[in-house]
ZATI-122316 format. One record per residue: residue in one letter; x, y negated, z of N, C-alpha, C in turn. Coordinates in steps of 0.05 Angstrom, whole numbers, padded with zeros to 5 digits, always signed. Example, Ala and Ser with C-alpha at 12.3 -4.5 7.8 and 13.67 -1.06 7.14 Angstrom:
BEGIN
a+00264+00114+00156+00246+00090+00156+00264+00066+00156;s+00257+00045+00142+00273+00021+00143+00258-00001+00157;
end
This chain:
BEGIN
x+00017+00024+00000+00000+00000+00000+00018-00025+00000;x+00009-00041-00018+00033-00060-00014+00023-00081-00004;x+00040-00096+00013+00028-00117+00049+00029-00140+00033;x+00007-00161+00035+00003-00176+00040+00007-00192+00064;x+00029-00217+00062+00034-00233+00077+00022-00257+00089;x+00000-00256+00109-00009-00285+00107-00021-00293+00130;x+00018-00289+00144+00022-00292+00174+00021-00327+00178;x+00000-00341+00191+00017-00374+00185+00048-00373+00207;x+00055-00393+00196+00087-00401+00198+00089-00422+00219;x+00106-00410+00237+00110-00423+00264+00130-00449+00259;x+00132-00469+00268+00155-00496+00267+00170-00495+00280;x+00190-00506+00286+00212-00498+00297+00218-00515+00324;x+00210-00506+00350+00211-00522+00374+00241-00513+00386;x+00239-00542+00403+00266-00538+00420+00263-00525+00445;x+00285-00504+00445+00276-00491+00470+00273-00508+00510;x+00257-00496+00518+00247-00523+00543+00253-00511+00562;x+00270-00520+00573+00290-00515+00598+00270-00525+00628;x+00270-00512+00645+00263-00507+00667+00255-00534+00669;x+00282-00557+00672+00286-00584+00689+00262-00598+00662;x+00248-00595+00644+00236-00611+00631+00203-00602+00623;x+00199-00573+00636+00181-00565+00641+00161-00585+00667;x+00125-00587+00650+00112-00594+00670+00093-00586+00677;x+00066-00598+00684+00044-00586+00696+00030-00566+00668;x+00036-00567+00655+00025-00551+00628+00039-00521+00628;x+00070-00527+00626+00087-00508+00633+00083-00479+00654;x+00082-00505+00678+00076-00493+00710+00050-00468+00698;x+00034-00483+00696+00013-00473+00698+00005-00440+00675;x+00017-00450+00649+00026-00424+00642+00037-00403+00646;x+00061-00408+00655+00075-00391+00670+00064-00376+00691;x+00048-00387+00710+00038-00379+00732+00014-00361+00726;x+00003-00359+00692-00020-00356+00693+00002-00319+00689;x+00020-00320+00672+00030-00290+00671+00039-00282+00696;x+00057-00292+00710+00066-00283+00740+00050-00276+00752;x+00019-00284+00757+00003-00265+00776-00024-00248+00762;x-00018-00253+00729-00033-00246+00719-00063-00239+00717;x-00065-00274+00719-00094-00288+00713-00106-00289+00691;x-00129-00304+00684-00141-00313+00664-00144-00338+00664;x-00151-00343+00643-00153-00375+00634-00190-00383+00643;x-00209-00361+00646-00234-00360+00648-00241-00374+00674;x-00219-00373+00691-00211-00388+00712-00207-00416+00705;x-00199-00426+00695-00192-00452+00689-00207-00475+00683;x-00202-00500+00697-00221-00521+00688-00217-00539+00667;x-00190-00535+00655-00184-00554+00640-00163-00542+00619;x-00160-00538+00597-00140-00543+00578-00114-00566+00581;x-00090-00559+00570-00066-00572+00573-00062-00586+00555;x-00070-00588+00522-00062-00588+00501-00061-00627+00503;x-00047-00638+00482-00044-00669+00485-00043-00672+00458;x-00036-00663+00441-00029-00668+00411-00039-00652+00397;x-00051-00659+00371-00057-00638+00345-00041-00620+00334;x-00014-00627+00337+00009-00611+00328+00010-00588+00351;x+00007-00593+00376+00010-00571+00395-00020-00558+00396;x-00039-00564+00392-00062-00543+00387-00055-00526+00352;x-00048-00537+00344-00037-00525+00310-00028-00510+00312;x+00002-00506+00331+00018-00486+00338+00006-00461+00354;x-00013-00469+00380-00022-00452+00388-00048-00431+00374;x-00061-00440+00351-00080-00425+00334-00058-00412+00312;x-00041-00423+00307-00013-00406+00290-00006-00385+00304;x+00005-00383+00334+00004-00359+00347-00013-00349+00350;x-00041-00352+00350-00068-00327+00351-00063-00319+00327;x-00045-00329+00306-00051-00320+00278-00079-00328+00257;x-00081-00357+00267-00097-00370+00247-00081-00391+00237;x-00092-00399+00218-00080-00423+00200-00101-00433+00193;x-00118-00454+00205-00136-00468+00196-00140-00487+00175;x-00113-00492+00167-00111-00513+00142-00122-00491+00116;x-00126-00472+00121-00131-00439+00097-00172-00447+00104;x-00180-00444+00084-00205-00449+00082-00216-00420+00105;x-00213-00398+00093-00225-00375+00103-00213-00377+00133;x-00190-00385+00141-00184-00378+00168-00204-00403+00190;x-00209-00426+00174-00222-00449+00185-00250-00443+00186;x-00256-00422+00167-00287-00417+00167-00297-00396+00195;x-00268-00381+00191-00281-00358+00219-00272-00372+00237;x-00253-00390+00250-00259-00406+00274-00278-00416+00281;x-00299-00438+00265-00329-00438+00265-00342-00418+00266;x-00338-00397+00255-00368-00379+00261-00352-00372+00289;x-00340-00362+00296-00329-00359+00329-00343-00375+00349;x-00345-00409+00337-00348-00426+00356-00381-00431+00353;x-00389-00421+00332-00420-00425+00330-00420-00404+00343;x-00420-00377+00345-00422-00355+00366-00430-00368+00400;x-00417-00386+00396-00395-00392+00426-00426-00400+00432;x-00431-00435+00411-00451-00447+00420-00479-00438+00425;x-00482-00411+00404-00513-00405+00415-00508-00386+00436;x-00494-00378+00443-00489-00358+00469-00496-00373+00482;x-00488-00404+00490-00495-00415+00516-00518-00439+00514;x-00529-00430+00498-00555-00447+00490-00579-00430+00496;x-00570-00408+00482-00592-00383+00487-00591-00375+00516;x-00573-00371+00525-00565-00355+00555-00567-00375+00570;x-00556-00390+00567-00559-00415+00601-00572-00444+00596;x-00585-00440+00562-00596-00468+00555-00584-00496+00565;x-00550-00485+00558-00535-00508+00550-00535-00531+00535;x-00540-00562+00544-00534-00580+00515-00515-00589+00506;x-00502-00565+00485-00480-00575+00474-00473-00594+00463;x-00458-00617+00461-00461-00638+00443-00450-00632+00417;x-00459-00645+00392-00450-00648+00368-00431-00653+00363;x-00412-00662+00375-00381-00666+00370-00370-00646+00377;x-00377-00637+00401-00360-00600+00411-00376-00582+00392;x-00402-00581+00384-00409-00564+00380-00400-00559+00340;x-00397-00581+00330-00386-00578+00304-00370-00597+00303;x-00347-00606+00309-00320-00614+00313-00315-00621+00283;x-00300-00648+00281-00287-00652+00249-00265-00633+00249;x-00249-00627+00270-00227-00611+00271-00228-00584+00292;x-00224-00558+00277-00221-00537+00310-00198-00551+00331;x-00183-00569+00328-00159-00577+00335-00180-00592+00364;x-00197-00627+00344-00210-00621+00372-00220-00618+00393;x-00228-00597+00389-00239-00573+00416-00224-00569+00435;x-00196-00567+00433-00178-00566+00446-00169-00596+00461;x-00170-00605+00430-00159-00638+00456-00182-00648+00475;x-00211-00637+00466-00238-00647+00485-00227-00634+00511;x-00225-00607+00506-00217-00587+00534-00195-00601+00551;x-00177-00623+00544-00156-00615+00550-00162-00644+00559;x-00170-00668+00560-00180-00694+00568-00175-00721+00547;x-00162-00704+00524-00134-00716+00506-00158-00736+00490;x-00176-00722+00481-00186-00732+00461-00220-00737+00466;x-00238-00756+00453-00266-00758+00463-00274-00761+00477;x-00303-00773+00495-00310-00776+00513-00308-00763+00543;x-00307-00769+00562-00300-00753+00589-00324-00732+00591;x-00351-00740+00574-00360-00714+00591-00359-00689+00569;x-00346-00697+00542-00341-00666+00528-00327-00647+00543;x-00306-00661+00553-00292-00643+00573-00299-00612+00581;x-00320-00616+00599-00326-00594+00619-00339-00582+00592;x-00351-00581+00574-00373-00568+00562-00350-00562+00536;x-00334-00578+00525-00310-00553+00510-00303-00533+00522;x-00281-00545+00545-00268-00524+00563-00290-00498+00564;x-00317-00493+00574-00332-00474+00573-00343-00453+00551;x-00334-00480+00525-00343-00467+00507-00318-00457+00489;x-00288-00459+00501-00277-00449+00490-00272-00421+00508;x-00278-00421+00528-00266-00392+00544-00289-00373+00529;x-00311-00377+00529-00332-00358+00510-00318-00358+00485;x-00309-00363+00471-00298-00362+00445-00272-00338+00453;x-00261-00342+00463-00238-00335+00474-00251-00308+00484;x-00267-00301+00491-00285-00268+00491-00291-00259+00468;x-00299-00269+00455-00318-00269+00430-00286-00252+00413;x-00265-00271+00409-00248-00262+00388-00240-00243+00397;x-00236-00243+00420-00235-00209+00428-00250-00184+00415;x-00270-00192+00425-00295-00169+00411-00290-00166+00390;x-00285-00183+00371-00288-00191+00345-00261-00168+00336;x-00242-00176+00343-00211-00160+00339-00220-00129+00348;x-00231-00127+00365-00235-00098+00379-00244-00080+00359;x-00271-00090+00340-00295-00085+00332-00283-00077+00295;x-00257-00104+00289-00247-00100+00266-00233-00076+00263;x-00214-00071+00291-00209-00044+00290-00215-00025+00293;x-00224-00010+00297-00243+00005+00295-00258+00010+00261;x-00264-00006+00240-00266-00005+00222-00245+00002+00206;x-00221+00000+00205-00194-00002+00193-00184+00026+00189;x-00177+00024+00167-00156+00060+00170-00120+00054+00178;x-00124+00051+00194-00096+00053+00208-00093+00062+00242;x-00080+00074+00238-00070+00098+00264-00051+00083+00283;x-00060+00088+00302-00035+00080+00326-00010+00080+00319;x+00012+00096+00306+00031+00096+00305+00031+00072+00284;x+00022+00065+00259+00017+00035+00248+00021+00018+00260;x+00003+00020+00279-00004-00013+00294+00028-00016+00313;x+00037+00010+00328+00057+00001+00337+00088-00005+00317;x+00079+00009+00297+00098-00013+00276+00097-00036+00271;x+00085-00041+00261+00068-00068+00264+00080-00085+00288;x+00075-00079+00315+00068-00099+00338+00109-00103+00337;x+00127-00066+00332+00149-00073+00344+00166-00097+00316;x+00155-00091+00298+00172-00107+00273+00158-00139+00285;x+00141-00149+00292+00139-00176+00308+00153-00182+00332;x+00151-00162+00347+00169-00170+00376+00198-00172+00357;x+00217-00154+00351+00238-00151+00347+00251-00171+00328;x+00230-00194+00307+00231-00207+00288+00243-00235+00314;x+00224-00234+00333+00230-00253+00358+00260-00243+00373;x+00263-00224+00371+00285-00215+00397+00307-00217+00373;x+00310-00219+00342+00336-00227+00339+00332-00256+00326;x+00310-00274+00331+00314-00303+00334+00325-00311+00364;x+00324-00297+00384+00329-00301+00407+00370-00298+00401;x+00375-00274+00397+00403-00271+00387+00412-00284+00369;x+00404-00298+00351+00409-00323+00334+00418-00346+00343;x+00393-00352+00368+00397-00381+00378+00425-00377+00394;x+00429-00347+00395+00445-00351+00422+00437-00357+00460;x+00411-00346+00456+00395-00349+00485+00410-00326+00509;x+00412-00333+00534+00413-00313+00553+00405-00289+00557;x+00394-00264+00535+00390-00246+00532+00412-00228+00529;x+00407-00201+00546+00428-00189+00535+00424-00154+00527;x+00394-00157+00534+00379-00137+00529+00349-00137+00516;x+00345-00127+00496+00321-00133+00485+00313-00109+00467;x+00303-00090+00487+00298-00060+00474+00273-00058+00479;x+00257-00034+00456+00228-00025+00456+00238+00007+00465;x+00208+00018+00472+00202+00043+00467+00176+00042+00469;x+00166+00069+00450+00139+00074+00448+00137+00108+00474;x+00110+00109+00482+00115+00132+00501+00112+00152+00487;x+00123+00182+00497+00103+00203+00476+00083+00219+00497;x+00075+00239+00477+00041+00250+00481+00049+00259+00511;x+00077+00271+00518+00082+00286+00545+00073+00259+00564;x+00096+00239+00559+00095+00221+00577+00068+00207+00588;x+00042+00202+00557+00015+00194+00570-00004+00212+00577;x-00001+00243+00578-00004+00262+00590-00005+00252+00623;x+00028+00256+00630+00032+00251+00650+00014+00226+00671;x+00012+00198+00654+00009+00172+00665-00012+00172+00669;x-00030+00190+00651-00061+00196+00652-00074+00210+00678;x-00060+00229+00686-00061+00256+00704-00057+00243+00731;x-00035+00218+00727-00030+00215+00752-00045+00190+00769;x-00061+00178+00743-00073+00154+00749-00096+00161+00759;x-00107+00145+00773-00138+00157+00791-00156+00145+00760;x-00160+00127+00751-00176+00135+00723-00162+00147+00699;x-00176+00178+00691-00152+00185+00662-00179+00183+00640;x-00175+00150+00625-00185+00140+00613-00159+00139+00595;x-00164+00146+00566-00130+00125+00555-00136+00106+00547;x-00166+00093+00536-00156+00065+00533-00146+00057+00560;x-00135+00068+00580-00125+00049+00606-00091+00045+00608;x-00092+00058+00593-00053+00068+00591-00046+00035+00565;x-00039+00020+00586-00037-00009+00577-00008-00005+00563;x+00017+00010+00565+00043+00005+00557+00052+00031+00539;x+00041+00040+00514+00039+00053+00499+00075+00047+00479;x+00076+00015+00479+00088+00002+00467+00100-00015+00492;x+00124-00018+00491+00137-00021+00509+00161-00042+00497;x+00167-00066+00508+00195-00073+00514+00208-00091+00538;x+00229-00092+00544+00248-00083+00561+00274-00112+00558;x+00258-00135+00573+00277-00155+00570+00304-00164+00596;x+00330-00161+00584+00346-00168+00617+00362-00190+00600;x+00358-00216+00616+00369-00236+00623+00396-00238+00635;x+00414-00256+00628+00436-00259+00637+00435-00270+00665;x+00424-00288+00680+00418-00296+00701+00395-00301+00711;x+00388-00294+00741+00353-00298+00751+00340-00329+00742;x+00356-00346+00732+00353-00371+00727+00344-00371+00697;x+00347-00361+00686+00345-00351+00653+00320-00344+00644;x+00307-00333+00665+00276-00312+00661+00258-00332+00654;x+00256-00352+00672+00225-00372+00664+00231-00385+00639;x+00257-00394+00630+00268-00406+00607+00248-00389+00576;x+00266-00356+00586+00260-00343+00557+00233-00336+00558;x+00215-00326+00583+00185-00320+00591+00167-00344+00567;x+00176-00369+00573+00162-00392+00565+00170-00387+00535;x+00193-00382+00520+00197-00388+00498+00188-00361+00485;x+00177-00344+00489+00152-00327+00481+00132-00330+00476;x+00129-00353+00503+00092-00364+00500+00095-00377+00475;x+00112-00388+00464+00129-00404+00439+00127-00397+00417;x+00137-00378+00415+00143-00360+00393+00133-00335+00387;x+00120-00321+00411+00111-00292+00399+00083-00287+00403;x+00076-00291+00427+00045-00292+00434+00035-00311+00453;x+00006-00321+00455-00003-00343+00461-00003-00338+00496;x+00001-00354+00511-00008-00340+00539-00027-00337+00550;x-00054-00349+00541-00071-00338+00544-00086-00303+00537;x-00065-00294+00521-00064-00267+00509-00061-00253+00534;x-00050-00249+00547-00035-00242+00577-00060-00222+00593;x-00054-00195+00587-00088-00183+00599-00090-00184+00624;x-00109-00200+00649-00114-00205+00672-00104-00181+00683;x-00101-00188+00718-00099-00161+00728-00082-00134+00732;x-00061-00141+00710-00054-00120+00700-00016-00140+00699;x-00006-00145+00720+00015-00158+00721+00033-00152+00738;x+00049-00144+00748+00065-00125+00774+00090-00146+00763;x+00093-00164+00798+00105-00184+00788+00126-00176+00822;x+00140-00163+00823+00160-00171+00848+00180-00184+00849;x+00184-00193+00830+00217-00213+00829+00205-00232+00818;x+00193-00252+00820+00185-00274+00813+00163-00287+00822;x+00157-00287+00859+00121-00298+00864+00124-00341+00857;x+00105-00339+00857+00091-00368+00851+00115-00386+00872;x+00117-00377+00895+00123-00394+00918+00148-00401+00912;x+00167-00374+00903+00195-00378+00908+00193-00400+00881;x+00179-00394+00860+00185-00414+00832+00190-00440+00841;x+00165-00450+00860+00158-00479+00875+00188-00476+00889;x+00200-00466+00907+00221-00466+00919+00247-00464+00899;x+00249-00462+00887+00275-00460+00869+00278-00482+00849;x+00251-00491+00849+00261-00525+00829+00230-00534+00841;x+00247-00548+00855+00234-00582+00861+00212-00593+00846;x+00222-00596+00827+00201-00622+00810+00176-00603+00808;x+00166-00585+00810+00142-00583+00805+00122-00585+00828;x+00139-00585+00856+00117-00600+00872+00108-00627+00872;x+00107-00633+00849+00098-00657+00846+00071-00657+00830;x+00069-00630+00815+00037-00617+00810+00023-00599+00826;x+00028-00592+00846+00025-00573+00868-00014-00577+00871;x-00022-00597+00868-00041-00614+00879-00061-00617+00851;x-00052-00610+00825-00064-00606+00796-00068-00588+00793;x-00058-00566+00803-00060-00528+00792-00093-00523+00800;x-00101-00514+00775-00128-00493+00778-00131-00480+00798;x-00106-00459+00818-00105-00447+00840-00087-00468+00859;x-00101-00461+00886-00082-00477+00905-00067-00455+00910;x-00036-00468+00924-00012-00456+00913-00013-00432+00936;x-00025-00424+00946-00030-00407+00970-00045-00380+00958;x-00061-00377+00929-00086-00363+00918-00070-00332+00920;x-00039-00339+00903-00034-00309+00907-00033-00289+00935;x-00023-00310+00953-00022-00290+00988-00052-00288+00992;x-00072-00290+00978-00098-00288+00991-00108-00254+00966;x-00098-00247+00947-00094-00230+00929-00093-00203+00937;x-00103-00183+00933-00101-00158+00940-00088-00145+00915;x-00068-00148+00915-00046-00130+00903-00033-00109+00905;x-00038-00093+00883-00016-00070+00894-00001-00060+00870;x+00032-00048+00878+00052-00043+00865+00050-00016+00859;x+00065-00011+00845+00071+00013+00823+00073+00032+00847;x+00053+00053+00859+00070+00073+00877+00086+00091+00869;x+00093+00101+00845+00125+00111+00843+00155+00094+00837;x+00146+00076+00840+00176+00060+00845+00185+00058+00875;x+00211+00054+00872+00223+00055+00896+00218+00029+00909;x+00222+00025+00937+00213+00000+00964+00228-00022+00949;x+00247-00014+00936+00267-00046+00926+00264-00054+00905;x+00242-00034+00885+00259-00045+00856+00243-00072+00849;x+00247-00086+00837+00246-00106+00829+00236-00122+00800;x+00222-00128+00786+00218-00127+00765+00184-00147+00749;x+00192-00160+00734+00160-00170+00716+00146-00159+00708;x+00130-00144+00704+00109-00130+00681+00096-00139+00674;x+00084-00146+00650+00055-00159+00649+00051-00141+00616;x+00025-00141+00612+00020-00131+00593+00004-00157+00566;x+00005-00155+00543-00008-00172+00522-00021-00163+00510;x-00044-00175+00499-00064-00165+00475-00046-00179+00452;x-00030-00170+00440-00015-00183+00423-00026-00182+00394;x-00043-00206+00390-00057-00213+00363-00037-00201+00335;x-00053-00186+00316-00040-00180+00286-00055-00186+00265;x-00046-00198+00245-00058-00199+00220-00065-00172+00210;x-00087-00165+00195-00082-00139+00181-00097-00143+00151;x-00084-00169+00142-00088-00176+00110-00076-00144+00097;x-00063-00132+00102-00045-00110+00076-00081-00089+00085;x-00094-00085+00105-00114-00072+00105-00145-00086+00100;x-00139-00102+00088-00165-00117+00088-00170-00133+00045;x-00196-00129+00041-00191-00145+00012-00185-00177+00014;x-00172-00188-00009-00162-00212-00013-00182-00236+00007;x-00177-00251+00014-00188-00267+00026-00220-00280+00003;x-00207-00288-00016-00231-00290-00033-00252-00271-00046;x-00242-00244-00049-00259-00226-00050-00266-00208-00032;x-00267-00221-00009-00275-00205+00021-00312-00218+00023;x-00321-00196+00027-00349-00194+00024-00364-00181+00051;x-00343-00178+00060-00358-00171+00094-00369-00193+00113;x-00386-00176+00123-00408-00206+00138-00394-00213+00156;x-00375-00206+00170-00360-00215+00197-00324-00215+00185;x-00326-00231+00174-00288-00241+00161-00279-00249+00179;x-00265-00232+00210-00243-00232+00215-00224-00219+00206;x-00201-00227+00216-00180-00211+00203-00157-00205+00226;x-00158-00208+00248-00138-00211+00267-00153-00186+00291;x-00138-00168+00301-00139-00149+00308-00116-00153+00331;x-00119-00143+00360-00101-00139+00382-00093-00118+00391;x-00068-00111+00397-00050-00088+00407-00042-00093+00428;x-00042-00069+00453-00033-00076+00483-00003-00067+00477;x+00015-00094+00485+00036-00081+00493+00052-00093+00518;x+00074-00077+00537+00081-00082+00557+00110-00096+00553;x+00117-00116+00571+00140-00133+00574+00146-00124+00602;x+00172-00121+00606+00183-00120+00639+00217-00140+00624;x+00207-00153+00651+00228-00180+00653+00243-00176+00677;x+00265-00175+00671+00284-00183+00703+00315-00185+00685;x+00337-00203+00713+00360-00213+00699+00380-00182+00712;x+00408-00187+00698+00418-00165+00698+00426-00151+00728;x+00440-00168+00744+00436-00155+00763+00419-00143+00781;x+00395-00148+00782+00377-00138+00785+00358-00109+00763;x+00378-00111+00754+00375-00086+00730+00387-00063+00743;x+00411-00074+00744+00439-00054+00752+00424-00046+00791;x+00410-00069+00799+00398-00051+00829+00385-00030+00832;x+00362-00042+00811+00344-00022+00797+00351+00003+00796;x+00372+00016+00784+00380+00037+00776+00394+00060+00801;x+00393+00041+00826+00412+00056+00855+00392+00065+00871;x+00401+00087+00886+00379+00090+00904+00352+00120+00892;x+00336+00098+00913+00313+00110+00903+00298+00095+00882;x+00303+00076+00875+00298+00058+00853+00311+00072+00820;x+00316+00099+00813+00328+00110+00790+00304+00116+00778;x+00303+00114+00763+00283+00116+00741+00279+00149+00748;x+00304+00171+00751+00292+00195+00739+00277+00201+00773;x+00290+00196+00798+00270+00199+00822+00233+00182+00814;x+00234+00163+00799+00208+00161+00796+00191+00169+00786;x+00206+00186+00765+00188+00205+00742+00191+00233+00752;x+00214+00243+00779+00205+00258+00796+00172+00254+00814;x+00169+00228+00832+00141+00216+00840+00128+00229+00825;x+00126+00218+00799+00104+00225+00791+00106+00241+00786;x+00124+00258+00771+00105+00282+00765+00094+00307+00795;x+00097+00298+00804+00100+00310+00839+00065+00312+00834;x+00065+00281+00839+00029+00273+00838+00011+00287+00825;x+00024+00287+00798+00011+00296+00775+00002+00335+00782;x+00024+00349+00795+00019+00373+00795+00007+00379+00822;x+00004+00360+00835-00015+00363+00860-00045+00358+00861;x-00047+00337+00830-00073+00338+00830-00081+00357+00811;x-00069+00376+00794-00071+00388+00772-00087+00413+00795;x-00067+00423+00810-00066+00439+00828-00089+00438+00854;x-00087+00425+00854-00116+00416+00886-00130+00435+00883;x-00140+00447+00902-00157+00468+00904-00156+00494+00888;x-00134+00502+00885-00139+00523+00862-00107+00542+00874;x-00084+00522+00881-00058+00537+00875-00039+00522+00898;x-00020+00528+00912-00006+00513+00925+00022+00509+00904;x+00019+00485+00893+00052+00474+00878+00071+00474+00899;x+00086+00485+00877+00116+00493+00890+00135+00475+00895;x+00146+00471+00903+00165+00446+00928+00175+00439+00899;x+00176+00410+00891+00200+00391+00868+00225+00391+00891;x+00249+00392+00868+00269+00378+00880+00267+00359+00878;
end
């Protein structure tokens, strides 16, 4: 099949160093570290047309493209009768058919239009923001392409980023994938109290180490940049021990000076019922977060002009997992009871105890 390309094209930003990061920053960042949602949120960040441009270029739209500008509207007309119908919302005519999708974003964000579009964008973009979900979910599922595709697909985009990262010359010094096999989600399945596999979030896997603990929020952010949007970031689903909210506030200054702007007061995570990986070891240390990482799938879909389906999206999402930590804390990782193969001892321990319950006494693991 031969691929059609019609990825839009990212511009070329300077990378944004900790000390120049602000409340927009903060607040992103924070939304992956404890792995929130934006559905939470009262306000959008965006200030400029160029920076909402960039961020619909990472969902993988290009609105200046007729067809890609058309399915953002039907998204956003979705949006509006959902809350017209359901909560007999009065949307106004400017949010509700916008000269620009752009914006919607600057209404959300305070940038642009009257003060009270505000609250009633912002609302009407987090419903949108479900909607393209469904929408992506729903495309696939129609598509003939197989899992092992899509994780071609997802790793030729991560890896297109991880040697622009080696290009610039960034603090990376590790930037490896793996995909799991059938033994391994066997295993993850068996051992997890739901063995659902859509639940097995890290199918697709990569594996970032930083040259210094100072390095992480730098390259974290220049992802949100360049590879996927952070609102992509699946809630819930974030195992963050080397990096809480507090110590960030504690390690550079200047951002308590937004302490008092954040959607959460800076206290939300210690109020959190969290819990960590129980086969890792008491020390190890490490980011996880998982992405719905948006894909074009123009090479599986007809030409944009001769596409005749009643619902013309074209953007489809893949879960894949990121684990972040800097190197020495790699090299800790690996001592102890923190070794990878004692953890995949854990589990499989688990795994043959629940296989076994009631039926057999399993035989002692080394």
């Amino acid at each position: 099949m031969k691929v059609v390309s019609l990825i839009p094209q990212l511009p070329e930003l300077p990378i944004c160093t900790v000390e120049e990061m602000g409340l927009r920053e903060l607040e992103r960042l924070r939304l992956i570290l404890r792995g929130g949602s934006v559905i939470d949120w009262r306000r959008m960040h965006f200030q400029s047309r160029d920076e909402v441009d960039h961020f619909l270029r990472l969902c993988q739209l290009d609105v200046s493209r007729l067809y890609d500008d058309a399915w953002a509207r039907a998204v956003l007309a979705d949006a509006v009768e959902y809350l017209r119908k359901t909560f007999n919302y009065r949307v106004a005519e400017a949010v509700a058919n916008p000269a620009e999708i752009h914006d919607l974003f600057l209404y959300a964000s305070g940038a642009k239009g009257l003060p009270k579009y505000r609250r009633i964008a912002c609302i009407v973009l987090k419903v949108m923001h479900v909607i393209q979900h469904i929408e992506g979910r729903d495309l696939l599922f129609q598509l003939p392409v197989s899992e092992a595709e899509l994780a071609d697909l997802v790793t030729a985009k991560v890896l297109s980023v991880a040697q622009e990262i080696q290009a610039k010359g960034l603090p990376v010094l590790e930037f490896a994938h793996s995909i799991k096999t059938r033994d391994s989600l066997v295993t993850k399945l068996i051992a997890k109290k739901e063995t659902v596999a859509a639940q097995v979030y890290d199918r697709t896997r990569f594996r970032i180490i930083t040259k210094r603990h100072e390095d992480i929020l730098p390259i974290l952010y220049f992802l949100t940049q360049r590879l996927f949007p952070f609102n992509f970031v699946v809630p819930g689903q974030t195992e963050n021990s080397l990096l809480p909210f507090k110590s960030v506030l504690a390690e550079h200054p200047h951002f308590e000076q937004y302490a008092t702007q954040l959607h959460l007061d800076r206290d939300y995570e210690d109020r959190e019922d969290r819990t960590s990986n129980q086969f890792s070891g008491s020390t190890f240390r490490a980011l996880n977060f998982i992405v719905d990482m948006p894909l074009r799938m123009d090479a599986y879909l007809p030409p944009p002009e001769k596409d005749i389906r009643p619902r013309k999206g074209r953007v489809v999402f893949c879960l894949v997992e990121f684990q972040i930590m800097n190197e020495e804390t790699a090299r800790l990782n690996e001592e102890g009871e923190n070794a990878h193969k004692l953890y995949k001892r854990r589990q499989k321990r688990r795994v043959l105890r629940r296989l076994a319950r009631g039926l057999v006494v399993p035989k002692r693991q080394g």
